[in-house]
C-alpha positions as CSV (number, residue, x, y, z in Angstrom):
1,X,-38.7,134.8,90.7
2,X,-38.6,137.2,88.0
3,X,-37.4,135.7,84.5
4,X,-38.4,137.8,81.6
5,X,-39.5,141.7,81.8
6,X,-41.7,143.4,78.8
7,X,-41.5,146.9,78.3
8,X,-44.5,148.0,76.6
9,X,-44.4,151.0,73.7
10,X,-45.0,153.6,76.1
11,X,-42.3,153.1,78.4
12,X,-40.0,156.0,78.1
13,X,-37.3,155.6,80.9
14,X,-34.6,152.6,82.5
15,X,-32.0,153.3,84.6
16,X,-31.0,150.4,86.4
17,X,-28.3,151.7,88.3
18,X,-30.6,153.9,89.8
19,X,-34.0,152.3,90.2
20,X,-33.4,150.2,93.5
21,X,-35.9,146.6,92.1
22,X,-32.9,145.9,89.6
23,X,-31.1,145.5,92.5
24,X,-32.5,142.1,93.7
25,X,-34.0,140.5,90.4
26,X,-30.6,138.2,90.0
27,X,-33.0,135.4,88.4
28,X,-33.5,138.3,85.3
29,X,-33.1,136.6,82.0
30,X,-34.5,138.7,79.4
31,X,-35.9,142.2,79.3
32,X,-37.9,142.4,75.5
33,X,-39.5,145.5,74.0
34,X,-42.9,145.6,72.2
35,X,-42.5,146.5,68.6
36,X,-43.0,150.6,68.2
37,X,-41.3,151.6,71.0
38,X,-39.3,154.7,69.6
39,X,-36.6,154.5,73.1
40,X,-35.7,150.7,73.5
41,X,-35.2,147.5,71.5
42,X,-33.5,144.4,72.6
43,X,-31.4,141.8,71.1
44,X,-31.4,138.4,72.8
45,X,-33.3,139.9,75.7
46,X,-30.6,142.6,76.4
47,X,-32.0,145.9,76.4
48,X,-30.5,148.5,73.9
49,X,-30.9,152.4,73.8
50,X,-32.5,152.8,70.6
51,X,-31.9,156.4,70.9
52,X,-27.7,156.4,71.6
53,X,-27.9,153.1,69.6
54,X,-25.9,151.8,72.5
55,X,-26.3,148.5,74.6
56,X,-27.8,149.5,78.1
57,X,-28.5,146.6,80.6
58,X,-27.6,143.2,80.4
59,X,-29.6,140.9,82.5
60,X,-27.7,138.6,85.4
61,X,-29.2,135.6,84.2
62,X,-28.6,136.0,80.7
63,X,-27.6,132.7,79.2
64,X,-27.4,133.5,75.5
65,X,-24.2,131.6,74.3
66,X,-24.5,132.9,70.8
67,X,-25.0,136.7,70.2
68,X,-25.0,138.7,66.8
69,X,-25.2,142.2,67.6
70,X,-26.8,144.0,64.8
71,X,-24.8,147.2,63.6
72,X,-28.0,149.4,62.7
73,X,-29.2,148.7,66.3
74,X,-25.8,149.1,68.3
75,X,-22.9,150.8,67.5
76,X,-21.3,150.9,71.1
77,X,-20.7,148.4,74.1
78,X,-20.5,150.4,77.5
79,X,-17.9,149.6,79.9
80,X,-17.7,146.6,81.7
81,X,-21.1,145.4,80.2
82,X,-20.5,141.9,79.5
83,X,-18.4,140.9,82.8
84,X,-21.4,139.1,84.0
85,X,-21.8,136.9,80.7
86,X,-21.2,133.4,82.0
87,X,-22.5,131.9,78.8
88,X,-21.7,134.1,76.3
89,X,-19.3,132.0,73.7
90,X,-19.5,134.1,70.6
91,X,-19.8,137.4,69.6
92,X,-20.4,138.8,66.1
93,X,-20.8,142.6,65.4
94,X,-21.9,142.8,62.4
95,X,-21.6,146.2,60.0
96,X,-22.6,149.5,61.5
97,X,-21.0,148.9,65.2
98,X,-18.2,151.3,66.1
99,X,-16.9,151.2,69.5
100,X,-16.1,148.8,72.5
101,X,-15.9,150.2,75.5
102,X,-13.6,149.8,78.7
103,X,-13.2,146.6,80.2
104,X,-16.6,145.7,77.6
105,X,-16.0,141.7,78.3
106,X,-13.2,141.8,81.1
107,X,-14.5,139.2,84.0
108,X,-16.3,141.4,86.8
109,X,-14.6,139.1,89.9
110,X,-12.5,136.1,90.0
111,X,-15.3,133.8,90.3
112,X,-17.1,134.9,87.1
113,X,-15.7,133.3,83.7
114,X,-16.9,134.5,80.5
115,X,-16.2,131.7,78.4
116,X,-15.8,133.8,74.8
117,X,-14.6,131.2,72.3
118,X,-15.1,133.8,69.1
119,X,-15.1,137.4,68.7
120,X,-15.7,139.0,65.2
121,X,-15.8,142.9,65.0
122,X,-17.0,144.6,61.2
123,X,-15.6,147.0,59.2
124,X,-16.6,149.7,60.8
125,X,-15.2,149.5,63.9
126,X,-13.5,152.3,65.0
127,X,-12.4,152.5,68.8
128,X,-11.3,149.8,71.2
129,X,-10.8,150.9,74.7
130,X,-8.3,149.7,77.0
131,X,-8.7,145.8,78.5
132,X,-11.7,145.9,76.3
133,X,-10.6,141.7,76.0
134,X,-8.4,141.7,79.3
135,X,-8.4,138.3,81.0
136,X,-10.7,136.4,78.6
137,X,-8.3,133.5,79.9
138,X,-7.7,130.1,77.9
139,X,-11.2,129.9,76.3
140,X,-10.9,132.8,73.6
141,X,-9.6,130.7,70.4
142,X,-10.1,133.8,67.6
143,X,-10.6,137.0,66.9
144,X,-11.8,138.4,63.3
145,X,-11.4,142.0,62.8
146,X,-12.6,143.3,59.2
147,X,-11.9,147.0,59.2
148,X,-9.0,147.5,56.7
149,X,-7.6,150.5,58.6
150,X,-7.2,149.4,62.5
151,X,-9.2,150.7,64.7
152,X,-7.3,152.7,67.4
153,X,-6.7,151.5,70.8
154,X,-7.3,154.2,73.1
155,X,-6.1,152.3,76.5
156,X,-3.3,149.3,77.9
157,X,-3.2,146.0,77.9
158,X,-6.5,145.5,75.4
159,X,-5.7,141.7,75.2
160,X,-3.5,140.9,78.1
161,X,-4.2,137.5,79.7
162,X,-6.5,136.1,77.0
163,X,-5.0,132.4,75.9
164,X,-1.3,133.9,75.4
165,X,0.1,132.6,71.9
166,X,-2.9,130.1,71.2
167,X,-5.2,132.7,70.5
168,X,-6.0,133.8,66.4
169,X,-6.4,137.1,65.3
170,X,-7.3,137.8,61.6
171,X,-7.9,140.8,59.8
172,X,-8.5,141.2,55.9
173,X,-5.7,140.1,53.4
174,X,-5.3,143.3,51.7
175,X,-4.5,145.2,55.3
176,X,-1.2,142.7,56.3
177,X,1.0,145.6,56.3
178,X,-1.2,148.4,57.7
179,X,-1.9,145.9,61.0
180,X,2.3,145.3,61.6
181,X,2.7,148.7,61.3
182,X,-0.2,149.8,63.9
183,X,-1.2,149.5,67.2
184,X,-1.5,146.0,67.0
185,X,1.7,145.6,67.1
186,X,4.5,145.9,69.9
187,X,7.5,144.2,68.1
188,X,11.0,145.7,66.3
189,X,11.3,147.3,63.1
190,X,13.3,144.4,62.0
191,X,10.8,142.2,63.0
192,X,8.0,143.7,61.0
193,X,9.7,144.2,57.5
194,X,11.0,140.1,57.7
195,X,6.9,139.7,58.8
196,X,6.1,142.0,55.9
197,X,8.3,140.3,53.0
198,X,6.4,136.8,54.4
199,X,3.3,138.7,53.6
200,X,4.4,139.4,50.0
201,X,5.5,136.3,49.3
202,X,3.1,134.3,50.6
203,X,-0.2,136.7,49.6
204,X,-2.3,134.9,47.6
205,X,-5.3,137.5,47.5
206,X,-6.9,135.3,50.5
207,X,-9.6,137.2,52.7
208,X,-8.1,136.3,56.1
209,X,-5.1,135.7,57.7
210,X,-4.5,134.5,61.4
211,X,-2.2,136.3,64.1
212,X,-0.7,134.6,67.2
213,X,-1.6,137.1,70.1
214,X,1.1,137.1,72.6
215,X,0.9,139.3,75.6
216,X,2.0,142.2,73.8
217,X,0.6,141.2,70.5
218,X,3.7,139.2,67.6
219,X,2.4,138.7,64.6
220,X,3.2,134.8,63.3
221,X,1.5,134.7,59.8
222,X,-0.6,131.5,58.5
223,X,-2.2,132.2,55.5
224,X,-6.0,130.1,55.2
């Protein structure tokens, strides 16, 4: 039963939706890539394009609980590319990464949980695709998101059915106002400014500051 896979420098193409074997190697853990191979890297034994800079296959077996996904490596997440993470608990993207795609960590069937505690995106993120989080149920406890200016969501429902109003979101002190005006944010104008004057009185020049996700997204401040 085949565990790990090494590609060697040489190897120039992968396409596993394609190439029939990664059909029927559901014991895969870890695909690794020798050191000068100009096409592929992998982090945690996930393959990445080094080309697009983009992750590329994720192995079924996978059980890395902790990932940090380097920026200069990967700037992107595919769609649907971690619904078969059943270990996965946290996720940190650290600066460089851009993009999560469609449906990135929403749970591929019913009896698949991904059981994401901790999601932290960088400063440069720019795009988050619709139900990129979707249905992360009771297990998600925060999400840290460092880009001053919020990146746009281009789709629905982004964070629907992922732990209601227990979930954390926090986002850099100095960007309060720029996140209850934004996307982010599905509540009434007279909602946001009483939200905004508790920002300025209670803004203390701290880095982060935590968000109660509901299932559209109100903002209930607790400054760390």
């Amino acid at each position: 039963k085949l565990e790990e896979l090494v590609l060697p420098e040489s190897f120039s193409e992968f396409d596993a939706t394609t190439d029939l074997i990664f059909g029927h190697v559901t014991g895969l853990k870890r695909i690794e890539v020798k050191t000068g191979n100009p096409n592929f890297s992998s982090i945690e034994g996930i393959l990445v394009n080094a080309v697009t800079k983009e992750f590329m296959y994720f192995p079924p077996a996978n059980d890395t609980e902790s990932l940090v996904v380097d920026g200069s490596l990967v700037e992107s997440v595919p769609m649907s590319f971690f619904s078969y993470a059943s270990s996965l608990k946290r996720v940190v993207f650290t600066e460089g990464f851009k993009h999560v795609g469609y449906r990135a960590f929403r749970q591929a069937t019913l009896d698949i949980k991904i059981p994401i505690e901790y999601i932290e995106l960088p400063s440069t993120i720019e795009t988050i695709d619709g139900e990129a989080f979707n249905s992360l149920g009771s297990t998600i406890q925060q999400f840290v998101c460092k880009a001053t200016t919020p990146p746009r969501l281009t789709g629905n429902s982004t964070f629907r059915e992922s732990n209601g109003n227990s979930v954390k979101f926090a986002v850099p002190a100095s960007a309060h106002a720029t996140y209850l005006t934004s996307q982010f944010v599905n509540i009434t104008p007279k909602v946001a400014e009483e939200a905004l004057q508790v920002v300025r009185l209670l803004h203390m020049g701290k880095f982060l500051y935590r968000v109660v996700l509901l299932f559209r997204i109100i903002l209930q401040l607790d400054i760390q």
